[in-house]
C-alpha positions as CSV (number, residue, x, y, z in Angstrom):
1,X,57.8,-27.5,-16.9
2,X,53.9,-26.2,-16.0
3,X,53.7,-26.6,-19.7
4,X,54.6,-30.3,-19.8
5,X,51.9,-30.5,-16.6
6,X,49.4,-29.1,-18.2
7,X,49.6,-31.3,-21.3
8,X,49.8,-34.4,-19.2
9,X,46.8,-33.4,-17.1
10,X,44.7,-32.4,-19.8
11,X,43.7,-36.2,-21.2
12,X,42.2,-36.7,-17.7
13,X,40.5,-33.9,-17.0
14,X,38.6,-35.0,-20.5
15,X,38.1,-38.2,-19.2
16,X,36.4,-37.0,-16.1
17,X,34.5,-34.4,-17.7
18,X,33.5,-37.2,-20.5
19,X,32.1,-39.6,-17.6
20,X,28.8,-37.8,-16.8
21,X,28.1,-38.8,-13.2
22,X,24.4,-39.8,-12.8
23,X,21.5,-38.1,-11.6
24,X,21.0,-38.4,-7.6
25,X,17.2,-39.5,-8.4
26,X,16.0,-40.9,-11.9
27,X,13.6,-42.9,-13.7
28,X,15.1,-44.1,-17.0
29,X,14.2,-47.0,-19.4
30,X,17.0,-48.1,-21.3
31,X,17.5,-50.6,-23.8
32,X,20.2,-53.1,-24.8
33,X,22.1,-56.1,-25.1
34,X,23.8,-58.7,-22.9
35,X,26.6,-60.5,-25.2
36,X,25.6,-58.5,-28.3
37,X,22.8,-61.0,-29.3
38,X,20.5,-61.0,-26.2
39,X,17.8,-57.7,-26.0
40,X,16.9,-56.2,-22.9
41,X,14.0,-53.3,-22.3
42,X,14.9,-52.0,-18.7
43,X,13.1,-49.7,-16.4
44,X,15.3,-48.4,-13.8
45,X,15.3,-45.7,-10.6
46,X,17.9,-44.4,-8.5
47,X,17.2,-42.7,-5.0
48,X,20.0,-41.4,-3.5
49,X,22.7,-44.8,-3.8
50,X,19.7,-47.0,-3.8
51,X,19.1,-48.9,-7.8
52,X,15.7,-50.8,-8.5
53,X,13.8,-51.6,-11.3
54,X,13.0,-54.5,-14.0
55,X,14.2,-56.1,-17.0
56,X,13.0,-58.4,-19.7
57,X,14.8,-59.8,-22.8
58,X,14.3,-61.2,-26.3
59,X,16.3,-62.9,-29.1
60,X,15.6,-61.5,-32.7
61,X,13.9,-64.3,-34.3
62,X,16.7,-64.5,-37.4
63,X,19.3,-62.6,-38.6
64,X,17.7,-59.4,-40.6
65,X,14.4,-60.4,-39.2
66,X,12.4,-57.1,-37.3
67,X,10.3,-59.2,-35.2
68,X,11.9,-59.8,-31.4
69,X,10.9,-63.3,-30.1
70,X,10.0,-62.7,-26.6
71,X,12.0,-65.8,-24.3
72,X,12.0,-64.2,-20.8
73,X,9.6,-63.4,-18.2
74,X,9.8,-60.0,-16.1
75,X,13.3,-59.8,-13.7
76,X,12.8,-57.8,-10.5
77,X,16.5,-55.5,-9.7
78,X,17.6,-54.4,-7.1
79,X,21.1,-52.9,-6.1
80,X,22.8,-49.8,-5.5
81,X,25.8,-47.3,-6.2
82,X,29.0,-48.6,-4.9
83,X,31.2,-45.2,-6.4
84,X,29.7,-42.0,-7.8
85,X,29.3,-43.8,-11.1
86,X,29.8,-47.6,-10.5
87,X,27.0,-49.4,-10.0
88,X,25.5,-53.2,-9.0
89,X,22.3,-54.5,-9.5
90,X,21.1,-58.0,-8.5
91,X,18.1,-60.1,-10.5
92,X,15.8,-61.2,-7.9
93,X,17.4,-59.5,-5.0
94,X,20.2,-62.2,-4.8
95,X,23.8,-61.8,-5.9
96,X,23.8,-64.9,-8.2
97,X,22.9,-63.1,-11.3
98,X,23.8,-59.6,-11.8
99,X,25.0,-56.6,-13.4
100,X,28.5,-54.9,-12.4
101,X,29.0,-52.0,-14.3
102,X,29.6,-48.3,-14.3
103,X,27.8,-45.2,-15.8
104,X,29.5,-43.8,-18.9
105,X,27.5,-40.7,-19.0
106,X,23.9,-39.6,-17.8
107,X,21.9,-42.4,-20.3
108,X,24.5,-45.1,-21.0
109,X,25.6,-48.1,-19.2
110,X,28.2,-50.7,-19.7
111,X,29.6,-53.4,-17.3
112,X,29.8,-57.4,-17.1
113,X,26.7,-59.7,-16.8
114,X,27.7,-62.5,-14.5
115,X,26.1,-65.4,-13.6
116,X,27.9,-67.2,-10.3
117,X,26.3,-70.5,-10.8
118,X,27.3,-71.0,-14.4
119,X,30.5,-69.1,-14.3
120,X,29.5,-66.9,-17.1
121,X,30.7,-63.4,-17.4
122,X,29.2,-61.3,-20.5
123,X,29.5,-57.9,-21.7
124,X,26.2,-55.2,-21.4
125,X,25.4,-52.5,-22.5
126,X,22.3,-49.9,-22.3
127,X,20.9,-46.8,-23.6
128,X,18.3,-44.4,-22.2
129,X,15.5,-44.6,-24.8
130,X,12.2,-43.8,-25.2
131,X,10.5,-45.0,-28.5
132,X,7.4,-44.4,-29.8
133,X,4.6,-45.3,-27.1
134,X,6.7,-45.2,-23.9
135,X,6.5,-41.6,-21.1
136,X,9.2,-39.9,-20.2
137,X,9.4,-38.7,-16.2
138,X,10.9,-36.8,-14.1
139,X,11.9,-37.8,-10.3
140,X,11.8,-36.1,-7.4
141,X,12.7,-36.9,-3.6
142,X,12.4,-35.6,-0.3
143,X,13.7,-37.1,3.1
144,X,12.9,-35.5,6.5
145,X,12.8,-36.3,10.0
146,X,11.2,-34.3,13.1
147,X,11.3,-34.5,16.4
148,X,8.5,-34.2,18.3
149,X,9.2,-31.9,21.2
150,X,12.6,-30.2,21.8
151,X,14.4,-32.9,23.6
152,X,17.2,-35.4,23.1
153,X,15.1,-37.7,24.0
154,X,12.2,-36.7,21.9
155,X,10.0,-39.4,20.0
156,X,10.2,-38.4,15.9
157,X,8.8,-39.0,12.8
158,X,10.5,-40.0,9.9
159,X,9.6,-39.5,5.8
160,X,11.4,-40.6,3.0
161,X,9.5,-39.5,-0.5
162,X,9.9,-40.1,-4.3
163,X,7.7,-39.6,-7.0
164,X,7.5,-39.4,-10.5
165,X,6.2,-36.6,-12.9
166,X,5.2,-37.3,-16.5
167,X,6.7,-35.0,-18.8
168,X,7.8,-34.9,-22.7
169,X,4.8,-36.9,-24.1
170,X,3.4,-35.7,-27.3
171,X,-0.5,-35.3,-25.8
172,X,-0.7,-32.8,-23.3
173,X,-3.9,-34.5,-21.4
174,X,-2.3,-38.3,-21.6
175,X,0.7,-35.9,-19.3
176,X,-2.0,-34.5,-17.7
177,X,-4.3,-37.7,-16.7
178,X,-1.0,-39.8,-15.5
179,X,0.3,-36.7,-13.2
180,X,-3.2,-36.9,-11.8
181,X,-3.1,-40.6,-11.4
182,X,0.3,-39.8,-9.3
183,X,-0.1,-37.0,-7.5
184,X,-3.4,-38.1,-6.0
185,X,-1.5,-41.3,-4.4
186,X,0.7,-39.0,-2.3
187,X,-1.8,-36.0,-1.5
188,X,-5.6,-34.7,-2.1
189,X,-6.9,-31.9,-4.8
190,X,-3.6,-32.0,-6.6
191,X,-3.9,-30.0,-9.9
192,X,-1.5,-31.9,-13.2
193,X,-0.6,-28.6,-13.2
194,X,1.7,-28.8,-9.9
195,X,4.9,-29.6,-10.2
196,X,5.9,-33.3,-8.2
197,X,8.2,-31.4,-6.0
198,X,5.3,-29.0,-4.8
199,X,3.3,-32.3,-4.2
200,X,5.3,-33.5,-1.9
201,X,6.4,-30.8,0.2
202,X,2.2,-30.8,1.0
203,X,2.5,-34.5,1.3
204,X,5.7,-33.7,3.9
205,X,3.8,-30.7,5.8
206,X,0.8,-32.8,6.7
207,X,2.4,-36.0,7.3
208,X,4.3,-34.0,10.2
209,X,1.2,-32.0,11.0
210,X,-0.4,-35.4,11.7
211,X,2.3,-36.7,13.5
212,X,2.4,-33.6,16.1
213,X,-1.8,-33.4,16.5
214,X,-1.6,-37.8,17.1
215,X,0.9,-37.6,19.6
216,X,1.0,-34.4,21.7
217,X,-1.5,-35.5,24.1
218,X,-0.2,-38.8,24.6
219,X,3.6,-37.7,24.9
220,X,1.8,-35.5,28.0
221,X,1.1,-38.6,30.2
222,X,4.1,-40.7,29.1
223,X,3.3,-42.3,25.8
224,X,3.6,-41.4,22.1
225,X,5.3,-43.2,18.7
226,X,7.7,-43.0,16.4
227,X,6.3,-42.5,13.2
228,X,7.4,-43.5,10.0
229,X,6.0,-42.7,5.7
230,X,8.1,-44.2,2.9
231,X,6.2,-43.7,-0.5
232,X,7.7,-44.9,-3.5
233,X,7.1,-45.7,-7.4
234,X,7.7,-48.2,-10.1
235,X,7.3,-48.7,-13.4
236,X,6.2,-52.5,-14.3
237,X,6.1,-51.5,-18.6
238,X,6.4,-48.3,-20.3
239,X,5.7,-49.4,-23.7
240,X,3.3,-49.8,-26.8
241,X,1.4,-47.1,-25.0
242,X,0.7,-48.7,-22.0
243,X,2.1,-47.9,-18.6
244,X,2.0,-50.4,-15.9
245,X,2.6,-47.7,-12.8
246,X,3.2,-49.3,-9.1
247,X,2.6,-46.8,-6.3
248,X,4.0,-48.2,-2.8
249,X,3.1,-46.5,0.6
250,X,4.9,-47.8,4.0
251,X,3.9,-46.1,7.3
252,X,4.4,-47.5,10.5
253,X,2.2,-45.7,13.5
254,X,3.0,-47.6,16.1
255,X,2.2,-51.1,17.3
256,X,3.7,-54.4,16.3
257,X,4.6,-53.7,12.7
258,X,4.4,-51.3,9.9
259,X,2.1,-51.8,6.9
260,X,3.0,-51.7,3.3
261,X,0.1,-51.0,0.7
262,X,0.8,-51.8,-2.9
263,X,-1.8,-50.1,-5.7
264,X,-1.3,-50.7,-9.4
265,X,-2.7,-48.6,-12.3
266,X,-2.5,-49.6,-15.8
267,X,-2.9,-46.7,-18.1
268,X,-3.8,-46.7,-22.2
269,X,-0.8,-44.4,-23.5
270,X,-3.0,-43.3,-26.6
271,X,-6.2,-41.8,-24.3
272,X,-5.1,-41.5,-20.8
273,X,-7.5,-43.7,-19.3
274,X,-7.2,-46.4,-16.9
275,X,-7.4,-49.7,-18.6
276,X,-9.5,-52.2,-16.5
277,X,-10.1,-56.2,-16.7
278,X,-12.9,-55.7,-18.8
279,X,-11.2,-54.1,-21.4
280,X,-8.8,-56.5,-21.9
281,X,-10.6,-59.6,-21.4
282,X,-14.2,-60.9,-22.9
283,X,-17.1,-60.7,-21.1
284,X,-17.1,-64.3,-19.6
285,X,-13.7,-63.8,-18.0
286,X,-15.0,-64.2,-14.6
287,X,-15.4,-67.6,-13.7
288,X,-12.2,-68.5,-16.2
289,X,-9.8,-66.1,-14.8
290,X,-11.1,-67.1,-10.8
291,X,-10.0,-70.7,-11.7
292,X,-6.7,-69.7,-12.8
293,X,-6.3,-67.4,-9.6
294,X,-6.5,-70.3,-7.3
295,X,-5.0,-73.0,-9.5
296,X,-1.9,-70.4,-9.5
297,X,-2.3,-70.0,-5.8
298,X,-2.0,-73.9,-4.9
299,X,0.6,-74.3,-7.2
300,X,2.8,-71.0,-6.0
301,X,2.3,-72.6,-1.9
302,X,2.4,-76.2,-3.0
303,X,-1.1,-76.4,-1.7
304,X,-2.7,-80.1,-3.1
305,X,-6.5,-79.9,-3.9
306,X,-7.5,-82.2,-0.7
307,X,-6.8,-79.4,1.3
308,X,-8.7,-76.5,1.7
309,X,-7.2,-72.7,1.3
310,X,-8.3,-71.9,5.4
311,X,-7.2,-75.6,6.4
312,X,-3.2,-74.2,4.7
313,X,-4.0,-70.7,6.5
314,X,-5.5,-67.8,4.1
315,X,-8.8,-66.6,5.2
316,X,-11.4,-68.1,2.5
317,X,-11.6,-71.4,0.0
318,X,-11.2,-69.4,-3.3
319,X,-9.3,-66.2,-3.4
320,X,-11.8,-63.3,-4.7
321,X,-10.5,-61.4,-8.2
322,X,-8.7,-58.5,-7.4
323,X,-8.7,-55.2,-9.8
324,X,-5.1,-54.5,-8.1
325,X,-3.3,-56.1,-11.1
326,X,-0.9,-55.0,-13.7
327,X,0.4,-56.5,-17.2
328,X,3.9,-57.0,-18.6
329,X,5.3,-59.1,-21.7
330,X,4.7,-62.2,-19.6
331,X,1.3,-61.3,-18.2
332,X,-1.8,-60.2,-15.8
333,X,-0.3,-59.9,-12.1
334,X,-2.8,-60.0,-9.5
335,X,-1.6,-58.5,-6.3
336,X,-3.1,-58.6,-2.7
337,X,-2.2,-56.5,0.1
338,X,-1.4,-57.9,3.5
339,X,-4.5,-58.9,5.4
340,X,-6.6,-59.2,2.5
341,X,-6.7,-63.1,2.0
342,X,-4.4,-64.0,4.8
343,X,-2.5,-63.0,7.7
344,X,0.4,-60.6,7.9
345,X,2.6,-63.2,8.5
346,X,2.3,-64.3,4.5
347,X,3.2,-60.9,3.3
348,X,2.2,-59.6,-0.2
349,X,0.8,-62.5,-2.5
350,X,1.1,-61.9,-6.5
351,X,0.1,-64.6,-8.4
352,X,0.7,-63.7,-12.5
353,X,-1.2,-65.5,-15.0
354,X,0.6,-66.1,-18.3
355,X,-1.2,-64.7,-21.4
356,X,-1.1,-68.1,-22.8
357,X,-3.2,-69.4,-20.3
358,X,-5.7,-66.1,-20.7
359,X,-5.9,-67.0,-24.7
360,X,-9.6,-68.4,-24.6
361,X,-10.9,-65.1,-22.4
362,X,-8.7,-62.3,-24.7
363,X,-10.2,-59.8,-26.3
364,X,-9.5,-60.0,-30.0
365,X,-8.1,-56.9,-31.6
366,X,-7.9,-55.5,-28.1
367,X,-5.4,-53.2,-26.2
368,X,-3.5,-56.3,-25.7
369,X,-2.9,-57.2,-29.2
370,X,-0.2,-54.3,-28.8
371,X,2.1,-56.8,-26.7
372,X,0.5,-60.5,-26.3
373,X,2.4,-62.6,-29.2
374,X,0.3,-64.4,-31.8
């Protein structure tokens, strides 16, 4: 009889063992198909049982051709874990599109595509893969909160953490140049030799120590805040070495509202450096790309050209060119902060100009040529 349990027990004990649960944090880029015949490059992260990332897709031109034909611009995901291996993430933070699927093992996915408006449901898959030209990381995380006197009652601070450390890429000082780019974001004279972990517990220590010197006085004669640090990545394209790297810091010190800062870094995979505007783009880009910039601008608010930019409530007539941008398949994306061409009330603005728009300023032969379609 324990014989006959055994054997019966056996098949699912290899089935759990077989379904790899996935990592509590991650940065992965996958790659796959919806329906067998539509191409997706995906960059994904978990923290904790929270999912968010990116996506776009191709078509292979014709059958036994090599060259993709691009037919999608970048889709924002967002979702989460809803069992230790099930997942759902949403395109555009709305459930009208999305993926429902589970993890088979630590780099593959399968699930259903549906689409609620159309009725369509389609098989996915994905694979963790990094060709040629893409960077491997590693992710950390770190959540805390502190009090900040022993009390009940007591005002605290609260920090929630994740960060990214390059790892696996063929040239040690590419590694070496995006670690720095990181770790510098989350806390000062960071060596690329630290590991992201050791970043940041610093990061952690004086974000605490900062809360207890700000407050203690004013806690003394009846006032002080809660305090509050959320700093996370994400990776816009990790591919044709380039890396389009998003660092996000929200802290909230008090006051009305917290404030969210968005910086973007586009790095060239084959030296390390930081690739800026001009090295993309010709030299008379200027006046070209500030047309664009506000055309993009009127069009994205449904401003008409009568009406002046301060008249529809942003703080100057033409929005000033921004080297907070990053570049996908699709394009440049200019992004401004919150109270840098209008008030808090209009949030982040990111206007993205389509490289067919930018094809009289692109350099020829240029680091773009790696992605921008002929």
């Amino acid at each position: 009889m324990k014989k006959f349990l055994l054997l019966t027990l056996l098949p699912a004990v290899i089935s759990l063992n077989a379904q790899e649960l996935p990592e509590t944090v991650f940065y992965k880029h996958l790659e796959g198909n919806i329906n067998k015949n539509l191409y997706l490059s995906v960059n994904l992260i978990k923290a904790g049982d929270s999912l968010y990332g990116n996506y776009y897709h191709w078509y292979i031109e014709h059958e036994g051709s090599a060259r993709p034909y691009f037919t999608g611009p970048q889709i924002p995901l967002s979702g989460k874990m809803t069992s230790p291996n099930e997942f759902e993430l949403n395109e555009f933070g709305e459930k009208k599109s999305y993926f429902e699927g589970i993890f088979v093992n630590g780099s593959r996915m399968e699930g259903t595509w549906i689409n609620k408006e159309t009725g369509k449901e389609l098989p996915f898959e994905l694979y963790e893969k990094y060709p040629k030209g893409s960077m491997e990381f590693k992710a950390y995380r770190e959540t805390d909160r502190k009090t900040l006197v022993v009390d009940s009652l007591s005002p605290h601070a609260e920090l929630e953490l994740l960060i990214l450390q390059a790892i696996n890429f063929p040239s040690g000082s590419v590694n070496d140049s995006v670690k720095k780019t990181i770790y510098e974001f989350y806390a000062d004279d960071q060596s690329p030799a630290d590991r992201a972990d050791k970043v940041l517990q610093k990061t952690s220590h004086d974000f605490f120590k900062r809360y207890k010197e700000a407050n203690k006085d004013l806690h003394q004669i009846g006032h002080s805040f809660d305090w509050v640090k959320i700093i996370t990545p994400e990776i816009l394209f990790n591919e044709d070495y380039i890396l389009s790297l998003g660092l996000i810091n929200y802290a909230f010190t008090g006051g009305a509202h917290g404030l969210q800062v968005n910086k973007y870094f586009v790095i060239d995979l084959t030296s390390g450096s930081r690739i800026e505007l001009e090295d993309v783009l010709k030299e008379n880009y200027s006046g070209k790309l500030d047309s664009l910039l506000n055309a993009r601008l009127r069009f994205k608010y449904n401003i008409p050209e009568a009406k002046s930019l301060t008249r529809a409530g942003f703080f100057m007539d033409t929005i000033p060119l921004t080297d907070n941008f990053y570049l996908n398949k699709s394009g440049l994306n200019f992004h401004y902060n919150s109270y840098e061409i209008a008030p808090y009330s209009w949030g982040h603005v990111d206007l993205l100009i389509p490289y067919r728009d930018l094809k009289s300023v692109l350099r020829e032969n240029g680091i773009l040529s790696r992605i921008v379609q002929k």
